[in-house]
GUVO-642774 format. One record per residue: x, y, z of N, C-alpha, C, O in turn; residue number from 1. Coordinates in steps of 0.02 Angstrom, whole numbers. Layout:
<rs>
r n.xx = X | n.yy = Y | n.zz = Z | ca.xx = X | ca.yy = Y | ca.zz = Z | c.xx = X | c.yy = Y | c.zz = Z | o.xx = X | o.yy = Y | o.zz = Z | i = NUM
...
</rs>
This chain:
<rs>
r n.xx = -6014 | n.yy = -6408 | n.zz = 1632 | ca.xx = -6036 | ca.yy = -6374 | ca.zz = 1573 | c.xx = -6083 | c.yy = -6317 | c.zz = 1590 | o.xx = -6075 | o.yy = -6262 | o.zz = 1564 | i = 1
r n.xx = -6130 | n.yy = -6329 | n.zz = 1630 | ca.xx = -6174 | ca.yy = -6286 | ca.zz = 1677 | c.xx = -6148 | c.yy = -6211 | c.zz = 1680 | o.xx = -6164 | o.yy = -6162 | o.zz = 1646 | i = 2
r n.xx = -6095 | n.yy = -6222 | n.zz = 1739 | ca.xx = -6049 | ca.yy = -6167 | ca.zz = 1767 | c.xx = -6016 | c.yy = -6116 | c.zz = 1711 | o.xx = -6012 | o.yy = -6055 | o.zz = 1713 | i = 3
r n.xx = -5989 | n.yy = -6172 | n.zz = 1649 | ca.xx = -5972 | ca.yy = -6119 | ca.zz = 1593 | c.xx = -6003 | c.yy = -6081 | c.zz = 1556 | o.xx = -5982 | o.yy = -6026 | o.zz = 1541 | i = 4
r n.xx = -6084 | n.yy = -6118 | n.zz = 1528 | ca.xx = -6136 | ca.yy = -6075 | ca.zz = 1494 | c.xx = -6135 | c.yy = -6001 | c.zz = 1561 | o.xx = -6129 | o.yy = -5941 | o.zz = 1547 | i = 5
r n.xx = -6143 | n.yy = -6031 | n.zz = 1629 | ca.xx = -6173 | ca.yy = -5957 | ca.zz = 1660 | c.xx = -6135 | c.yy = -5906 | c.zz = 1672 | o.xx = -6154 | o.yy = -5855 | o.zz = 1702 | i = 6
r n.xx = -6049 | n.yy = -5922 | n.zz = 1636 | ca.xx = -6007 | ca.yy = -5865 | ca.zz = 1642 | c.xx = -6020 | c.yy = -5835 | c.zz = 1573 | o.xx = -6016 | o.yy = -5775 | o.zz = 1559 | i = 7
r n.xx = -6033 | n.yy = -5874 | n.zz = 1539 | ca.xx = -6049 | ca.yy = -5845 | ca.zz = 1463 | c.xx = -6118 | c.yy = -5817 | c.zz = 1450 | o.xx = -6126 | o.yy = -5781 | o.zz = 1400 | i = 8
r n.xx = -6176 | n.yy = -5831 | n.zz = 1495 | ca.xx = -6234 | ca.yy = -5779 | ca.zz = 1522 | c.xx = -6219 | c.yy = -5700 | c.zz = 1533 | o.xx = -6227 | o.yy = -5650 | o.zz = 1497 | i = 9
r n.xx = -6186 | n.yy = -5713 | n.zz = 1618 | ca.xx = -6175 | ca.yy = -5676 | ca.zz = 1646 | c.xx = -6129 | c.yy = -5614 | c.zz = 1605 | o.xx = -6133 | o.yy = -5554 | o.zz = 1617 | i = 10
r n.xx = -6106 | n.yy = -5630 | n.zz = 1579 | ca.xx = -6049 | ca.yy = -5576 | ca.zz = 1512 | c.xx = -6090 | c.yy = -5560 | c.zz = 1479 | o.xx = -6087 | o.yy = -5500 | o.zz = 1466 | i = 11
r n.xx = -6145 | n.yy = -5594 | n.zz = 1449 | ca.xx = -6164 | ca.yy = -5559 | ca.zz = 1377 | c.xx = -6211 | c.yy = -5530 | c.zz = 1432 | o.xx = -6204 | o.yy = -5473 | o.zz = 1410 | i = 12
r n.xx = -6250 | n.yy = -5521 | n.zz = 1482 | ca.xx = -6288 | ca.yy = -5458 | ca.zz = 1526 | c.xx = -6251 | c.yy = -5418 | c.zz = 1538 | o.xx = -6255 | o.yy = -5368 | o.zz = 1502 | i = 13
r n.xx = -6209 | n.yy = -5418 | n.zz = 1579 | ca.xx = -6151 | ca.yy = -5368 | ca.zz = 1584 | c.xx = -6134 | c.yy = -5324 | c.zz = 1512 | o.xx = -6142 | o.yy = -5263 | o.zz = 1516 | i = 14
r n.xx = -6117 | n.yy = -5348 | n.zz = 1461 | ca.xx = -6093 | ca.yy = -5308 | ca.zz = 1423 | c.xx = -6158 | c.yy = -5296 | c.zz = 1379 | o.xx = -6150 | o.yy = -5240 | o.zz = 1354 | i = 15
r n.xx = -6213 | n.yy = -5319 | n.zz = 1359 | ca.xx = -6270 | ca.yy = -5293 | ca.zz = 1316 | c.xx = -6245 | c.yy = -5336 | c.zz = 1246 | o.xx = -6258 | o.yy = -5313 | o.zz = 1190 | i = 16
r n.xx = -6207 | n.yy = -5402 | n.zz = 1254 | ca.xx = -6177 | ca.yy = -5427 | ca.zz = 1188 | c.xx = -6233 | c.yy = -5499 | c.zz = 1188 | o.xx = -6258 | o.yy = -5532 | o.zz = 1234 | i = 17
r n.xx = -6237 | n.yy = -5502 | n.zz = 1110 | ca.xx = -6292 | ca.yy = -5585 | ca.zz = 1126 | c.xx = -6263 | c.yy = -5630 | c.zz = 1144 | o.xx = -6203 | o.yy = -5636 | o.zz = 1134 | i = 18
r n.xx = -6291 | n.yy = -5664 | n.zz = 1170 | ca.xx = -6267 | ca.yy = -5742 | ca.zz = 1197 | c.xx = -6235 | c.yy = -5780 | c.zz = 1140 | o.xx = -6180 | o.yy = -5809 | o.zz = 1140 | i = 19
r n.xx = -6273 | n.yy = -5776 | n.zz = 1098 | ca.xx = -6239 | ca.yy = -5825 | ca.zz = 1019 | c.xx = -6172 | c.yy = -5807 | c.zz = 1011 | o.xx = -6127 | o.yy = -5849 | o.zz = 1004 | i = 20
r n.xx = -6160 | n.yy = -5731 | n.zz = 1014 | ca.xx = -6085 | ca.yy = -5717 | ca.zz = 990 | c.xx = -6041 | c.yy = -5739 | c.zz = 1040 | o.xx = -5983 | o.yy = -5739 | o.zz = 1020 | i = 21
r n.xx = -6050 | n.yy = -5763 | n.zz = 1114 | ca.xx = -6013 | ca.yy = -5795 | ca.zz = 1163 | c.xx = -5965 | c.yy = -5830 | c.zz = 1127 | o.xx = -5973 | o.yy = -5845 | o.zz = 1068 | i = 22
r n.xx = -5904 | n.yy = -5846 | n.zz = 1165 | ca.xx = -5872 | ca.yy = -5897 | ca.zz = 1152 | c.xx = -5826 | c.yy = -5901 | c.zz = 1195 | o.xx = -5810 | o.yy = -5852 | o.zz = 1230 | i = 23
r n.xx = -5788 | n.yy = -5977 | n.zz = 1202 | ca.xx = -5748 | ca.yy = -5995 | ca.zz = 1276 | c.xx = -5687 | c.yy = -5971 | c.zz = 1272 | o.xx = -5664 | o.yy = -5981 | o.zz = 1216 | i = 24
r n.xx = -5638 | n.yy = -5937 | n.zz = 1317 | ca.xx = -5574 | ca.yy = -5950 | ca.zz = 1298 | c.xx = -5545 | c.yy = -5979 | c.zz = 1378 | o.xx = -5562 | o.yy = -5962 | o.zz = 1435 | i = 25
r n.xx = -5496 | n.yy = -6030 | n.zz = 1352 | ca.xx = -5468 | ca.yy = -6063 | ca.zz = 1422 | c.xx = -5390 | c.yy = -6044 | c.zz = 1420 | o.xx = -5355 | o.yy = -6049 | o.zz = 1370 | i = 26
r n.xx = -5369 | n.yy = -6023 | n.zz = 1478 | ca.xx = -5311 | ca.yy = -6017 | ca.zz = 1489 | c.xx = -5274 | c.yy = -6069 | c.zz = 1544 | o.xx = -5300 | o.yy = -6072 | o.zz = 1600 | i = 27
r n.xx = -5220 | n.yy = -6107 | n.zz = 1533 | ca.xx = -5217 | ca.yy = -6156 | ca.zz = 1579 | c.xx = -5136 | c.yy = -6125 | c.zz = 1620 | o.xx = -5090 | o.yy = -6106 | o.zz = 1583 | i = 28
r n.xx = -5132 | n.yy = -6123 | n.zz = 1682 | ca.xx = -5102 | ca.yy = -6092 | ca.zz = 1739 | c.xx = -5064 | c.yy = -6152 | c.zz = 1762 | o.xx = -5086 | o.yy = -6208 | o.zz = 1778 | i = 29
r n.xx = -4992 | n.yy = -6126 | n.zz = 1761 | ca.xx = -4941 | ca.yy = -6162 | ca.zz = 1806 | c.xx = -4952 | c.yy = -6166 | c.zz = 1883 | o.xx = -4918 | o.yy = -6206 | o.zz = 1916 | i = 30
r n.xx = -5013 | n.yy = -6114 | n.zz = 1922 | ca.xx = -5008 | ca.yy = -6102 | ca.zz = 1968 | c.xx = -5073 | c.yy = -6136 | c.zz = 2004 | o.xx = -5130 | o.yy = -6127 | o.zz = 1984 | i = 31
r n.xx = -5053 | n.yy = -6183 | n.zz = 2069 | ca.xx = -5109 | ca.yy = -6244 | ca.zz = 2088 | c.xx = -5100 | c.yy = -6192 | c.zz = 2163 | o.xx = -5113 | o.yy = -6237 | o.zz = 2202 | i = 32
r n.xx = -5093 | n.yy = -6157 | n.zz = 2189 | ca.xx = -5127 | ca.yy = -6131 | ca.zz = 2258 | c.xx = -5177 | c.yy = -6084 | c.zz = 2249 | o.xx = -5179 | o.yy = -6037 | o.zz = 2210 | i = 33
r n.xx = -5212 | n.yy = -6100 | n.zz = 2282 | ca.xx = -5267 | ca.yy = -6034 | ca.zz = 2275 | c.xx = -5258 | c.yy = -5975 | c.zz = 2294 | o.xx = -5296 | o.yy = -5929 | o.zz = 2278 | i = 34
r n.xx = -5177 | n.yy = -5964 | n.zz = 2351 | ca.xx = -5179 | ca.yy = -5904 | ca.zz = 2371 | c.xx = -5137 | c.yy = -5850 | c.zz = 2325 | o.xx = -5116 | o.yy = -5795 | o.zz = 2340 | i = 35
r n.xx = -5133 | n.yy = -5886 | n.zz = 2261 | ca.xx = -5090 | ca.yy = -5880 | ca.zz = 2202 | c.xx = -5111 | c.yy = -5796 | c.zz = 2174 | o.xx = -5079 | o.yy = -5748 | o.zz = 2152 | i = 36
r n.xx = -5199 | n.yy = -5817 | n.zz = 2192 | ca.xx = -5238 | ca.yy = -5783 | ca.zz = 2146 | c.xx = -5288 | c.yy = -5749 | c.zz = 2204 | o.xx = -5332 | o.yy = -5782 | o.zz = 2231 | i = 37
r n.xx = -5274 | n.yy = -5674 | n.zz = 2222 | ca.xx = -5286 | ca.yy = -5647 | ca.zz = 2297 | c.xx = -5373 | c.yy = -5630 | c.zz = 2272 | o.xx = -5423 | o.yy = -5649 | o.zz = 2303 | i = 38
r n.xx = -5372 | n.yy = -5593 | n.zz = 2210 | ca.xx = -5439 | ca.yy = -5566 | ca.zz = 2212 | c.xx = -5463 | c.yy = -5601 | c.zz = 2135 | o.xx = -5428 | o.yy = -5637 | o.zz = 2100 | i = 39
r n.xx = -5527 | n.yy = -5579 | n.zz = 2123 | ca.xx = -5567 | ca.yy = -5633 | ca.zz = 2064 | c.xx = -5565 | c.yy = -5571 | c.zz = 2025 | o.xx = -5575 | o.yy = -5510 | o.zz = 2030 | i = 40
r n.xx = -5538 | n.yy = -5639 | n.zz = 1960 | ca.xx = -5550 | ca.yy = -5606 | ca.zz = 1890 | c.xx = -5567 | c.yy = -5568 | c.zz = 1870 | o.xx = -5626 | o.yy = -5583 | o.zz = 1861 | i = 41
r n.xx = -5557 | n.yy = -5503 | n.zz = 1849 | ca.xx = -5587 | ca.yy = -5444 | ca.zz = 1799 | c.xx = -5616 | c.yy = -5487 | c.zz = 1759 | o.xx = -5657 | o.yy = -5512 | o.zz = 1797 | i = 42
r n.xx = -5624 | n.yy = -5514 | n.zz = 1704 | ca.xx = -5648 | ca.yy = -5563 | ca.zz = 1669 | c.xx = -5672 | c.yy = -5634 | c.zz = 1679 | o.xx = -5632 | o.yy = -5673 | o.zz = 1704 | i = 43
r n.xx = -5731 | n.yy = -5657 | n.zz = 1664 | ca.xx = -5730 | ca.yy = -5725 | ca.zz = 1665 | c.xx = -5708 | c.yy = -5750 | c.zz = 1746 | o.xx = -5716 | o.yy = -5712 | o.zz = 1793 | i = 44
r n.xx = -5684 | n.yy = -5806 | n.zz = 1753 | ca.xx = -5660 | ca.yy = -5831 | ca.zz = 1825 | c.xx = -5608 | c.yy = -5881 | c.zz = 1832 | o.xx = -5585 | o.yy = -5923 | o.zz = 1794 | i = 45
r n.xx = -5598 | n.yy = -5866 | n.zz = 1885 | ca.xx = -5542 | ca.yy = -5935 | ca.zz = 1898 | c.xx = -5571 | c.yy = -6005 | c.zz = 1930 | o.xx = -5614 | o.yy = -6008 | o.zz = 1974 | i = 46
r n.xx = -5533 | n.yy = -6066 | n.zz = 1895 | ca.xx = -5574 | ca.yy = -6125 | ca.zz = 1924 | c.xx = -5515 | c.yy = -6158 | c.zz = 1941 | o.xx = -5462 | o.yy = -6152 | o.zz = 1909 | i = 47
r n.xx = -5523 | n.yy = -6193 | n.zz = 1992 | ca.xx = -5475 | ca.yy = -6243 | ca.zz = 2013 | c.xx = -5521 | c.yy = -6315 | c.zz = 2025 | o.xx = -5581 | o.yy = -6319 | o.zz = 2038 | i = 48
r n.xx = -5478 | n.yy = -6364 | n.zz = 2017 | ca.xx = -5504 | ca.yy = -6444 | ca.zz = 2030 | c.xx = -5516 | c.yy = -6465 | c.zz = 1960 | o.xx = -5493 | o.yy = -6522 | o.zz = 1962 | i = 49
r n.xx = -5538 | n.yy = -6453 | n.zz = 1896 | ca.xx = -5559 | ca.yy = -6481 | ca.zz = 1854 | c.xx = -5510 | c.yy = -6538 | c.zz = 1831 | o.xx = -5451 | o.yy = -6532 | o.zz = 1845 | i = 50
r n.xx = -5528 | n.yy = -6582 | n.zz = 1802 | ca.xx = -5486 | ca.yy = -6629 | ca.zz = 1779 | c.xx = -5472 | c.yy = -6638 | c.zz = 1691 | o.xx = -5514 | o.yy = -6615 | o.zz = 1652 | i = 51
r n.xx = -5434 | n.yy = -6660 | n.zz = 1674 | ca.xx = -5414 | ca.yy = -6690 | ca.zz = 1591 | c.xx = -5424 | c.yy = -6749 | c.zz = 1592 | o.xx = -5400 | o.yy = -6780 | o.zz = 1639 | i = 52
r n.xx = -5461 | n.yy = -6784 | n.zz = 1541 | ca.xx = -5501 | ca.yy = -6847 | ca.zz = 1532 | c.xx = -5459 | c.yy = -6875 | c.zz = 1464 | o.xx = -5442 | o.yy = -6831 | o.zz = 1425 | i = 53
r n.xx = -5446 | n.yy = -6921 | n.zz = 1453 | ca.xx = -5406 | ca.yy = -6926 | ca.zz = 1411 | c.xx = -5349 | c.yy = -6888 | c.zz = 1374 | o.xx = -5339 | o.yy = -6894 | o.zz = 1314 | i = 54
r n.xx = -5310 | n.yy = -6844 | n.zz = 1419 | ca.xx = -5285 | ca.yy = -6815 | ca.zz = 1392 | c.xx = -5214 | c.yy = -6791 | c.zz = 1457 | o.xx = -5225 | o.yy = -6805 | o.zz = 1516 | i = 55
r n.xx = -5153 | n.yy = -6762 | n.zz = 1441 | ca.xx = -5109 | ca.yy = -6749 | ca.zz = 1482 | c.xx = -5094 | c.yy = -6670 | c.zz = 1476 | o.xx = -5115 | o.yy = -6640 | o.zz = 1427 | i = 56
r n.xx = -5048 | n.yy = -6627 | n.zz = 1539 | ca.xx = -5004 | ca.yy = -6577 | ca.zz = 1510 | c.xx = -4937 | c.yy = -6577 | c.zz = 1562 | o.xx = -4932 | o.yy = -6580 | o.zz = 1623 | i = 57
r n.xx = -4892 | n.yy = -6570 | n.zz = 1509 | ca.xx = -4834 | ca.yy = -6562 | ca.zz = 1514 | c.xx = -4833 | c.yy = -6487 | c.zz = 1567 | o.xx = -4852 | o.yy = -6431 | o.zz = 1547 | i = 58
r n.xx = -4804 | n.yy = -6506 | n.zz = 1644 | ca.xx = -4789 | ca.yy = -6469 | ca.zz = 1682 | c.xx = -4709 | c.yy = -6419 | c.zz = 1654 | o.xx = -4661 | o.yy = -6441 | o.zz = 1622 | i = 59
r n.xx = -4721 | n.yy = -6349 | n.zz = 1681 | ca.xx = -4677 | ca.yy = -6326 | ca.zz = 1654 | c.xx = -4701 | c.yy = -6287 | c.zz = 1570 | o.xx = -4658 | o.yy = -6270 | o.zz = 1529 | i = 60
r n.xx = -4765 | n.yy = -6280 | n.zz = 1559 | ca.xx = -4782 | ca.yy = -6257 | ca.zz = 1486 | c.xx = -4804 | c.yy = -6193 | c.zz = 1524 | o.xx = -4804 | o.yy = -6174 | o.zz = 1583 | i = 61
r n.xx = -4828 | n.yy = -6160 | n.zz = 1442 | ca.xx = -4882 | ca.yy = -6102 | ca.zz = 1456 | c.xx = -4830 | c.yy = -6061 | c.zz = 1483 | o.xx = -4840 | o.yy = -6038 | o.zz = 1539 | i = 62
r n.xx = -4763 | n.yy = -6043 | n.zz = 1448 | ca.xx = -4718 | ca.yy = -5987 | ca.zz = 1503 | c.xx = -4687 | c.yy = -5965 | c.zz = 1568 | o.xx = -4667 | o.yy = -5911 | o.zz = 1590 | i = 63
r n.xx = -4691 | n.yy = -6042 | n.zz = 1598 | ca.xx = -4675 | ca.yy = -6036 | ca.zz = 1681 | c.xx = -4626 | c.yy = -6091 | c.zz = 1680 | o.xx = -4597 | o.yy = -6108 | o.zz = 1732 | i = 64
</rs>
């Protein structure tokens, strides 16, 4: 939870926008190698390892 507030910091300094108007958006990726993804995000970041806690996804979604 940590890691997400400080991408949502780090944006509203960067852009001069308040923190309040922050908000998350998640995009979830067919793609599990890291060398998938050569250079870091224009936006926001890429995370790998996190897990789904009660919950599943159907491999093969999201357009791939």
């Amino acid at each position: 939870m940590s890691f997400l507030t400080a991408i949502m910091q780090i944006t509203a300094r960067a852009t001069g926008l308040p923190l309040d108007d922050m908000c998350l958006r998640t995009e979830v990726s067919n793609n599990f190698l890291v060398e998938d993804f050569p250079e870091n995000a224009v936006k926001g970041a890429y995370i790998n390892g996190f897990t789904l806690e009660g919950a599943g996804w159907e491999a093969g979604r999201n357009g791939e």
